[in-house]
N, C-alpha and C positions, 0 to 999 in steps of 0.2 A: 198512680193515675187511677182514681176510684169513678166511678160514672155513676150515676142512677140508673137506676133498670138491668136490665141481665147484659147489659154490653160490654163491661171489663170486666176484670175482678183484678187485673193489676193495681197495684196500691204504692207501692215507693219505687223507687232506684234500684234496687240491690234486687227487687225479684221481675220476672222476665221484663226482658225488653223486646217488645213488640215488635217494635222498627227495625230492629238488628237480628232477632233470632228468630226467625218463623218456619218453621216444616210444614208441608204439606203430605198430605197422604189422600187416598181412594178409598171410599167406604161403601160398600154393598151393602144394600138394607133390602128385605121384602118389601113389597110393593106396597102393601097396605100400611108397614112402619112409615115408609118414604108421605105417602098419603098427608097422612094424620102431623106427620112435621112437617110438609107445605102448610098446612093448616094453620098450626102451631105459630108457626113463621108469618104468615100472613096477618094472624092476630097480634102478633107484636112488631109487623112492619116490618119485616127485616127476610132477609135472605136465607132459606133453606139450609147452606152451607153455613152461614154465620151461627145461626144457632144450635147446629147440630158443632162447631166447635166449641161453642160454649159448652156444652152438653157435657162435652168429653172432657173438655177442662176442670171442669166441676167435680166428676168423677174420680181425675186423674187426681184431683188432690182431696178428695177424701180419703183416697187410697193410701195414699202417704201424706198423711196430716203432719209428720216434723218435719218433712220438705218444703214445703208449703205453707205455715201457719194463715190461721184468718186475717185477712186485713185488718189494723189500725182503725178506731170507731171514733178515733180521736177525744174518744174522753178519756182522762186519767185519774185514777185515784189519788 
């Protein structure tokens, strides 16, 4: 599932599934971080929580780039 804009980064079957597998967690931020992503959020429409998952997601898999590889660009050599 690929989306435009920062809303997935899921791309086939076989890597997470959204519907089935979701954690939540609590995340503490200073006040002024929290600020600046209302902000953030607001400029892209979207929910404070939504993009701060996004955020972490991103993160989480630059971190470990062979767990995760880049989505499918659908072009092939």
């Amino acid at each position: 599932m690929q989306r435009t804009g920062y809303h997935c980064l899921h791309s086939s079957n076989n890597d997470l599934d959204v519907a089935k597998d979701v954690k939540r967690i609590t995340v503490t931020l200073p006040a002024r971080i929290f600020e600046d992503l209302e902000q953030w959020a607001e400029w892209e429409s979207r929910p404070p929580a939504n993009l701060a998952a996004f955020l972490i997601e991103l993160s989480v898999r630059a971190k470990f780039p062979d767990k995760y590889p880049p989505p499918q660009t659908g072009q092939q050599s």
